[in-house]
N, C-alpha and C positions, 0 to 999 in steps of 0.2 A: 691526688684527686684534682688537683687545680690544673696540673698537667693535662690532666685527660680532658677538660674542660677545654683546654686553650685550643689538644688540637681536633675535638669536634666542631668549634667553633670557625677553627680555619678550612676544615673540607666542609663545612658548609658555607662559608662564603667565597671558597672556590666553585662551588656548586650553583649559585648565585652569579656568580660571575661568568662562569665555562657558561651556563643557560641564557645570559645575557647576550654574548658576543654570539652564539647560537641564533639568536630572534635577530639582530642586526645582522648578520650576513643572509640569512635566508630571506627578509623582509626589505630594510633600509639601502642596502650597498647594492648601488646597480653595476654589476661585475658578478662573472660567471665564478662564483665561489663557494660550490656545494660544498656543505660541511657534513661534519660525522654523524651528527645525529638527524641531519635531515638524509643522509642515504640510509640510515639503519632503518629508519621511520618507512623510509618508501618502499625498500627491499623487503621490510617484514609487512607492508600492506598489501604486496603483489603477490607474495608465500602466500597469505590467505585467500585474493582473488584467484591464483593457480589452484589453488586445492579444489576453491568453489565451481573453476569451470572445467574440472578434469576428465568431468564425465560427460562435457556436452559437447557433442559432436557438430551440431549445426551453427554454424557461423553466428546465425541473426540473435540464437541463444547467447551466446558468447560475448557478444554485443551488446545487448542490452544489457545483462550484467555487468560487464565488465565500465559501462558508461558511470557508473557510481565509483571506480575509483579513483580520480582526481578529486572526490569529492572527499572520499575515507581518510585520503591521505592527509587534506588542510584538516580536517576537523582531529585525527590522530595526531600531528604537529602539534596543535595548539592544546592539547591535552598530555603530552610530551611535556612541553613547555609549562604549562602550569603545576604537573605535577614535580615537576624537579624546582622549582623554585619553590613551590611548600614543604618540598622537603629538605632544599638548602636554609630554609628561615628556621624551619623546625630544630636543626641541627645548632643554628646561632641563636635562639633563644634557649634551648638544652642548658645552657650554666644559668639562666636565669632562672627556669621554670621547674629544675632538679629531675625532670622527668620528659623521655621524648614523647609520650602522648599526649604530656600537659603543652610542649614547645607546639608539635605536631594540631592539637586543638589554637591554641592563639595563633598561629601560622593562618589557617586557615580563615578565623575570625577576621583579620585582617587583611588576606589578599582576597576577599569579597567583601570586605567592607561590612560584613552583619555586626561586629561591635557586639560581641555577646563575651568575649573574654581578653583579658589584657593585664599586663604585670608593672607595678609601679617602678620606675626609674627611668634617668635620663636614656639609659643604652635600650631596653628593652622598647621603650615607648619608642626613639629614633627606629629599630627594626622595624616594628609595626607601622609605620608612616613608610620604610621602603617597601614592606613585602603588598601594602595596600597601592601605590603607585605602581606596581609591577605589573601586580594584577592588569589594572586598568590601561595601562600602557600595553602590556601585549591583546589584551584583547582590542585596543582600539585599534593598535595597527595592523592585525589581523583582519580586522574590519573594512579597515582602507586599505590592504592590499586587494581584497576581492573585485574592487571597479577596472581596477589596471590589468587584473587576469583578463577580466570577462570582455574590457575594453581590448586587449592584443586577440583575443580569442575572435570575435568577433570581425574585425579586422581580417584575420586570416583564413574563417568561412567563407567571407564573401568571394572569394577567388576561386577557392575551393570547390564551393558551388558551381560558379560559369564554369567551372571544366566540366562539367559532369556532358555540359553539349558537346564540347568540342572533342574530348579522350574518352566519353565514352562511363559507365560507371559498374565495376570500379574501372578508372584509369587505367590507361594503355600507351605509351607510347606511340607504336604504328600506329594507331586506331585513329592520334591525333592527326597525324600527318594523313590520316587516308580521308581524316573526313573534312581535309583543308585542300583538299583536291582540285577540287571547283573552283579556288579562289587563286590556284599557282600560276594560271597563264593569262591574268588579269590585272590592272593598274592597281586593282582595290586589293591585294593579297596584304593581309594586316600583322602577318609572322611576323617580320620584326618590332612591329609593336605589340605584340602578343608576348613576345619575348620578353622586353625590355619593361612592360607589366609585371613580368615573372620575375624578373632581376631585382624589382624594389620591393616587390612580394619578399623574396627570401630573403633579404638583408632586412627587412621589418622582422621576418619571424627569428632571423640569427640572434636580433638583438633580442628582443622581445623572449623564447626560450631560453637562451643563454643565460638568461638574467633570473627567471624564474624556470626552473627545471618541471615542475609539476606539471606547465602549461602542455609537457610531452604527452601527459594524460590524460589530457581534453579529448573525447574522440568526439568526432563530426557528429551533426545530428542524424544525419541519413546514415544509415551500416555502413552502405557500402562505399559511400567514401571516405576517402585520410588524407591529412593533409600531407603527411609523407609521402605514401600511394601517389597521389598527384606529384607533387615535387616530383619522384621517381618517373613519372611518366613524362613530366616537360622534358627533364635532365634527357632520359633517354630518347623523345624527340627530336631534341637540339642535336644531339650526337648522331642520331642517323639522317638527320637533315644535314651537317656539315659532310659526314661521312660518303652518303650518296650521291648528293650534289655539291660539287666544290664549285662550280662556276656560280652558284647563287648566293655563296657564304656572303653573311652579314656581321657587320661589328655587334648588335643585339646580340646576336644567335652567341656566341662567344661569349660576352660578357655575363649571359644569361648562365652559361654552364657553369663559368668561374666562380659568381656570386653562391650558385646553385650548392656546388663541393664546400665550398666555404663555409658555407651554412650549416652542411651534415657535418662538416668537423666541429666547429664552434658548440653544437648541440650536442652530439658525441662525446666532446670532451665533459659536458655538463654535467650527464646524464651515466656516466661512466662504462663508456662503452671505447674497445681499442680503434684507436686514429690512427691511421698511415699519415704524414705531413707530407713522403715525399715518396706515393707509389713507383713502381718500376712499372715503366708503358707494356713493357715483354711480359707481364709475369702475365698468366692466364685469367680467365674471369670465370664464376661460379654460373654466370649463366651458360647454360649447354649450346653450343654451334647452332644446334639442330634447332632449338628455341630462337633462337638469330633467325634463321632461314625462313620460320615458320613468319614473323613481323615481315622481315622483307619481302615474302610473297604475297602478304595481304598490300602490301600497295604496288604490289605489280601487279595483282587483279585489278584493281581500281584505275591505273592507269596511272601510276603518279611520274612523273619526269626523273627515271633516276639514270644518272647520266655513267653509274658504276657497275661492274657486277657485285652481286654477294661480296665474291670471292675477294673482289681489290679494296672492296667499302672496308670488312671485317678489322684489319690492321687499324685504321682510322679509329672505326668505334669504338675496337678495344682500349685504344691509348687515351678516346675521351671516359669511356665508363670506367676505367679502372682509379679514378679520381674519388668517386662516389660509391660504387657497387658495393664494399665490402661494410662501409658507416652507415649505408641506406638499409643492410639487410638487419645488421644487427639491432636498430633501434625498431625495426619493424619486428624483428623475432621478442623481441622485451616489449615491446608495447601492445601484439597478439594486433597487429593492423589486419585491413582487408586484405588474404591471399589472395593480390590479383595476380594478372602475369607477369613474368618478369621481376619479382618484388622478392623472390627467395624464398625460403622455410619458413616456418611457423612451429611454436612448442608444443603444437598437438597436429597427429596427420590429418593433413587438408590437400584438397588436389585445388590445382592456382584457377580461376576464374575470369574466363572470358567479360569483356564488357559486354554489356547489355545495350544491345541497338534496338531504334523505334523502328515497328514494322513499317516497309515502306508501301501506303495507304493514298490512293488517289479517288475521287467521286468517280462515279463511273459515266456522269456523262460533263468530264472535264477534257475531255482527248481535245 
């Protein structure tokens, strides 16, 4: 009998303990260090939003639904969390209390502090002084992690937003370069600092997601934009801007891509999704030729300066997008982003979605 005692007593204060280093690595340690039970937590809260959106067909449905789960997820964590520690205290008062509903009742007593039940001795009282500091400790850092969310989230809206002029919504690549047209044969053309905007954009969100994985779950307030979506549409600007024009490459334009790939691995690896570290430039891309061709004739309508054909660019782009294309699709297929173009499949059929351009509207006695 005393046997049995010792070793309920040590799986619950391994229980206590495994829950503990659980709240500090998903909460305290700024390093990408998903643990087991925050991917169990996340994969069974996405089973439930997949089930719940299986039958909606229309995107904006989908979305608004699915904008509550980064929310399900913190609030299922922290309920994760608290119930494995009443059940790890429960388990270490069991030799005390002779009974696990009686451990399981002062457990609880004490990790909310109601002070309604409690068992005399030095060992019992010292638990009930841990499981009651437990409580309050995770829920408080709980608490204070939410500033540092909303404070990175926010942060990475606002950029996200000013694209929606420039690429178009949802985001496009060509869209962006076709509708920076006007500014290419000009002193004031601001690409490269557009670029090099985008370059501390993603190294803010690498850090920032890498660190806290849920932040993947935030979607934009507007449907139809994503912060991946956008990412996915600079990335692939830069690349058919170096691709097409090579006489106008810029150091931005390049560092922009680098930071860019950099970011979808670092997130990738977070959020556990497979990473290339060292694609082959040769190996082919998921996007179709013909989806190529169809970008690059929207800025030869427009007139954009491309100094390549198709045909010579294509090598080029392939060798920039096959850095990003396969880590961009897959966090967009797990995270059910906006099917724009260019952005891959989705876990329900969807046909990919042109941006949305403003009708071009003048007074009529403006001539």
């Amino acid at each position: 009998m005393q046997f049995a005692r010792v070793v309920v007593a040590v799986l619950g204060a391994a229980l206590v303990v495994l829950t503990g280093v659980s709240v500090v690595r998903a909460l305290v340690i700024p390093r990408a260090r998903p643990g087991g039970v925050s991917r169990t937590v996340d994969m069974t809260v996405d089973a439930v939003f997949r089930f719940l959106t299986r039958r909606l067909d229309d995107y904006e449905d989908r979305d608004r639904l699915l904008a509550g789960q980064a929310a399900a997820v913190l609030v299922a964590m922290l309920v994760v969390w608290l119930a494995a520690f009443l059940v790890g205290f429960a388990l270490l008062l069991w030799p005390w209390t002779h009974h696990f509903g009686n451990g399981f009742r002062e457990a609880v007593s004490s990790m909310f502090t109601l002070g309604f039940d409690s068992t005399r001795g030095a060992a019992p009282t010292s638990l009930d002084g841990l499981a009651a500091a437990s409580g309050l400790i995770v829920v408080a850092v709980q608490i204070a992690y939410l500033p540092t969310l909303y404070s990175a989230f926010n942060r990475r809206e606002t950029d996200v937003t000013l694209l929606a002029a420039r690429a178009g919504s949802p985001p496009w690549g060509p869209e962006l370069l076709a509708r920076t047209r006007y500014g290419m044969h000009t002193r004031t053309d601001d690409l490269p600092e557009f670029y090099a905007t985008w370059e501390r954009w993603a190294a803010d969100v690498a850090e920032s997601h890498a660190n806290y994985p849920v932040l993947v779950r935030f979607r934009s307030p507007q449907p139809f934009s994503s912060w991946l979506v956008g990412l996915l549409a600079v990335l692939d600007s830069a690349a058919l801007y170096l691709a097409l024009c090579p006489s106008k490459e810029r150091y931005e334009v390049r560092m922009c891509l680098r930071m860019g790939f950099t970011a979808l691995r670092q997130i990738g690896v977070a959020v556990a999704v497979p990473v290339d570290w060292d694609p082959d430039p040769d190996q082919p891309l998921q996007l179709p030729y013909d989806d190529y061709l169809a970008g690059v004739q929207r800025l030869v309508d427009i007139g954009f300066p491309i100094e390549r054909t198709p045909e010579e660019a294509w090598p080029h782009f392939r060798g920039w997008r096959v850095n990003y294309e396969a880590t961009a699709y897959a966090i967009a297929r797990a995270t059910d982003a906006v099917p724009a173009l260019w952005s891959g499949p989705r876990r329900w059929p969807v046909e990919p979605m042109p941006p949305r351009r403003p009708p071009a509207r003048v007074a009529s006695d403006a001539h």
